[in-house]
N, C-alpha and C positions, 0 to 999 in steps of 0.2 A: 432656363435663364441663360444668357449670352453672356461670358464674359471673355475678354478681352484676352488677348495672349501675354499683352503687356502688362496686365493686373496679375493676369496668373505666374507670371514671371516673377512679380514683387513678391507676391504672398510666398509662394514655392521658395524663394531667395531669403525672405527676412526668418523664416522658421528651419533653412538650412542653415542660416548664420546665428541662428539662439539657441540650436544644438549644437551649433561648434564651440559659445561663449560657454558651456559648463553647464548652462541655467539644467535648473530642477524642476519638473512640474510637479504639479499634483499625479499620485496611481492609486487603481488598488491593490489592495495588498490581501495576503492569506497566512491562518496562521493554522494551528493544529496542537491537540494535548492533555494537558490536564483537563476532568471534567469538573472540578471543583469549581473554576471560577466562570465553567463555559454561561452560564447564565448571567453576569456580570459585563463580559466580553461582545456577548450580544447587544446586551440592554443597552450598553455604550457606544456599539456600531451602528446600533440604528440614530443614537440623540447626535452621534459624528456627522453620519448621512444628512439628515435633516439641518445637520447646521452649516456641514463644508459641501454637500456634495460628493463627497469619495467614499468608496464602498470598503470595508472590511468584515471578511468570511470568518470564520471561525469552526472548526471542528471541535469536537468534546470524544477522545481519541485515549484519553488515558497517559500519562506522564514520558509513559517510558514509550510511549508512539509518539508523543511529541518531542521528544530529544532523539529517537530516530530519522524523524519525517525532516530537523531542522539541519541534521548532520548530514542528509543525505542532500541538501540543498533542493527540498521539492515545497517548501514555504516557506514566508518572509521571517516568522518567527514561530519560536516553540512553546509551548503552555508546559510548568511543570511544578508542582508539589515539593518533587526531590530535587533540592537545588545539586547543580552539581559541583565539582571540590575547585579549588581553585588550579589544582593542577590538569585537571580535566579542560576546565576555561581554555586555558596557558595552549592544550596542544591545540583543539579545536579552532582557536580564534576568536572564540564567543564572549560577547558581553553579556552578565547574565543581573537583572534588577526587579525588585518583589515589586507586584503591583494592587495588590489587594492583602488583608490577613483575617483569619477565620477560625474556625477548632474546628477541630473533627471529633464527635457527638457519640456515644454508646446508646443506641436505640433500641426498643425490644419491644417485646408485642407479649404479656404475662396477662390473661385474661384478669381482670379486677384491680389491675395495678396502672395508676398512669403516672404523669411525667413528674419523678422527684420523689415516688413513693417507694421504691426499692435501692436502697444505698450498697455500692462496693468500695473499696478500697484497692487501688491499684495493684495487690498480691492477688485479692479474688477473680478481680478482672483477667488479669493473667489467667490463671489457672482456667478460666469459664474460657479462655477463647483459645486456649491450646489443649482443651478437650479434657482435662483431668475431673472440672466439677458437670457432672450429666445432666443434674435435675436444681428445678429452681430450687426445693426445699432443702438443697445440701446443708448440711449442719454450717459449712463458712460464710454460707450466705445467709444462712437463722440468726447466724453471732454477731452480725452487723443489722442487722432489723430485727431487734425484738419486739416480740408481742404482733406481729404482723405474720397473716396465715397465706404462706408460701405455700403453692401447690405445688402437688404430686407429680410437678409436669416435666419431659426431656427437654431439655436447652439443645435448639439447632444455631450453629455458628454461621450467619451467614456472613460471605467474606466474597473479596473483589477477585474475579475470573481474570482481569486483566492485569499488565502491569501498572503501578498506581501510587502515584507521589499521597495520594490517600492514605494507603495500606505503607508506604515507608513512616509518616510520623506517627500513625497509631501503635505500625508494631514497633520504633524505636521505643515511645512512651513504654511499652509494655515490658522490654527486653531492659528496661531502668529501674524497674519493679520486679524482674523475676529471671534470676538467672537458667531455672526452669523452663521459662518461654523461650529464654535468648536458645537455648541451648536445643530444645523442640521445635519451633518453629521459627525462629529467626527471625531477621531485621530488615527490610529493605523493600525496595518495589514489588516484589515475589515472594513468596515464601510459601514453607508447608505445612498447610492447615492440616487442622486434626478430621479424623473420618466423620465427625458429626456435623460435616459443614457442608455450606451449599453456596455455588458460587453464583453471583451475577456481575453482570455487564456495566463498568460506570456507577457512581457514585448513586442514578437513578435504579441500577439493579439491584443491588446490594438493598434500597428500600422497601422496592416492591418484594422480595421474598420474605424483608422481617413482615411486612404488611399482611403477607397470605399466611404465614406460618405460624399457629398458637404456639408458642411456644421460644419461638426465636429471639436472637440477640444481633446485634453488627453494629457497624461502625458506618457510618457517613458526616460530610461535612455540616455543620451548623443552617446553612442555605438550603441543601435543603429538604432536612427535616424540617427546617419550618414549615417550606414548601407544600410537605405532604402531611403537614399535621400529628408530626410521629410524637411517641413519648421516649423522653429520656431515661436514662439512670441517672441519679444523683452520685460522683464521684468524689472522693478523698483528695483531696488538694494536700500540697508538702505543706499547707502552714495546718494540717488538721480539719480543714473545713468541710462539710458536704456541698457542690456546689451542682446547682442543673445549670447547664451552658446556655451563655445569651452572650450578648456584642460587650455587655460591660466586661464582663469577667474575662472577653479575649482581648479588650482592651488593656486590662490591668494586668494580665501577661506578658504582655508587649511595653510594658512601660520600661521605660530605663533601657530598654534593651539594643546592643550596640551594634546597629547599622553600618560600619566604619569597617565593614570586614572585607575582602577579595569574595566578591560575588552579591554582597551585598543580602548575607543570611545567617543569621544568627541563630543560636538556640533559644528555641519560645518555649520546650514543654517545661514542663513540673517545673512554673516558676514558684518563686516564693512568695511574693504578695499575698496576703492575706485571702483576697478574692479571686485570684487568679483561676482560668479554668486551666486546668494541666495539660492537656492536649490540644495546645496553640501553634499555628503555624502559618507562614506565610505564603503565596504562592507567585510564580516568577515565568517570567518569558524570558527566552533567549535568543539574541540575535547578530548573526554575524557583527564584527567588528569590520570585517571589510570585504563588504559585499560587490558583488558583482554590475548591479542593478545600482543605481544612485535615486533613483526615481522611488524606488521602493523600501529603500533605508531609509529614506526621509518619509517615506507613508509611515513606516513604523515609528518611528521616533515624535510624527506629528501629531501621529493617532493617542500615543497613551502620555503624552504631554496635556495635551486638550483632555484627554479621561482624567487623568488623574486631576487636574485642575478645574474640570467641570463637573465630574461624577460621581464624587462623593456622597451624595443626597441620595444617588440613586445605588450605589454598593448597599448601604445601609440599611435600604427599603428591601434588599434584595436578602438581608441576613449577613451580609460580610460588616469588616472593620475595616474602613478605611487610615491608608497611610497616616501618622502625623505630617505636621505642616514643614518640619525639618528634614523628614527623610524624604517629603516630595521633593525638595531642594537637593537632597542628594541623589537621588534617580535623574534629577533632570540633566545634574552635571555627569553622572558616569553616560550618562547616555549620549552626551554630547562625545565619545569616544565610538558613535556609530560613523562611519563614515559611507 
């Protein structure tokens, strides 16, 4: 097609002079991290796509890779479980805001037992997952289920190979119930399991081994076990309760709970509510506060605007708890400090 030098001159000139006014377009953007909510992140890239046109990627990378990958400026934002402290924010320059919230689930694979039929209490749990009780029929785990025929069987621990905003709120919950844990295996995105343990890869790994393993026990988030059909333990909640993990009981975790903090992350486990499930937790992106790219600050800030205010429906469908309607109001305003 021909066109003109004098046309080509306008177009060339008017999109030299709307890069010089500031203007913002539409990019895409990438992000990278936690694997908790990678199935949420997608589900909402794709309803993005089909609604604006702009693309957003997503790895499922593990926590402590996504606050790597965000520090080192090679994605637009970070996926992460373990939020970080507000004086971490401070040096980095990062805005950090929860965008989904979920539990992280005690799963096990006990031949004849399915989901809700073997109860612990947060001291047992401990103990089972920093290696001290070996076998299901342990006398501590007979005292909390009686009259139910515990087999003869090894407990393998399986636990996350990688770093893992996962594994930081299971094993904080843990290390709040047993200074024995704290003191064996510790608290945080790493730590050192006990020799009867097996690790895998993401939140999907740590499944697939309870799944192969007769006899196994781990930890994944609530999304998805359901995902894979797994069964639970039924846990000891701080008001007494047994409780198997669903959206209401991390809902009722989360209730009251005061969003108002530098980073915008509060303590969800062992709440008190009566229902509550005790290992609740929220999970968070973080993104420069004053990025390099203007095109791409504003993907991020346009993308989880439009999620959170259209994807509720779809968190929900997926296993997660969506934001209340006040704290979206409050992510929208700290986020407006993306520049």
């Amino acid at each position: 097609m021909f066109v003109s030098k004098r046309l080509f001159f306008k177009v060339t000139s008017f999109a030299a002079a709307l890069a010089a006014s500031g203007a913002v377009l539409a990019a895409d953007i990438t992000g990278a991290g936690a694997t908790f909510p990678y199935a949420v992140y997608t589900k909402w890239a794709e309803a993005y796509k089909a609604a604006t046109g702009n693309q957003v990627n997503y790895q499922g990378i593990g926590s402590s890779g996504g606050i790597k990958q965000i520090k080192a400026k090679t994605v637009d934002f970070g996926g992460t479980d373990a939020p970080l402290k507000e004086e971490e924010l401070d040096a980095a320059g990062l805005v950090q805001v929860p965008t989904v919230m979920g539990g992280v689930t005690i799963v096990m694979n006990v031949p004849g037992f399915s989901s809700g039929q073997i109860k612990l209490d947060g001291a047992t749990a401990a103990d089972v997952f920093r290696g001290a009780i070996r076998k299901w029929n342990d006398p501590a785990i007979a005292k909390l289920n009686p009259g139910a025929k515990l087999p003869d069987l090894a407990v393998t621990v399986a636990h996350r190979s990688d770093g893992s905003g996962t594994t930081f709120a299971f094993t904080n919950y843990l290390a709040k119930q047993s200074m024995s844990f704290k003191r064996d295996v510790g608290a945080g995105t790493t730590v050192n399991w006990p020799v009867n343990g097996v690790g895998g890869k993401g939140n999907p790994g740590v499944a697939a081994n309870v799944q192969k393993i007769a006899g196994a026990v781990g930890y994944v988030d609530i999304a998805d076990a359901m995902k894979n059909k797994m069964d639970f333990v039924a846990l000891k909640n701080k008001a007494g309760n047994y409780i198997v993990p669903n959206q209401d009981a991390v809902e009722a975790a989360a209730a009251g709970a005061n969003f108002k903090v530098k980073g915008m992350a509060p303590d969800l486990l062992d709440q008190t509510h009566k229902d509550a499930w005790p290992i609740t937790s929220a999970t968070y992106i973080l993104v420069y506060e004053k990025g390099s790219d203007a095109a791409k600050q504003k993907g991020v800030v346009d993308f989880f605007t439009w999620s959170l205010n259209n994807g509720g429906k779809m968190a929900e469908d997926l296993g997660f708890v969506k934001l209340p309607p006040s704290v979206v109001k409050m992510v929208e305003a700290e986020m407006k400090n993306i520049k």
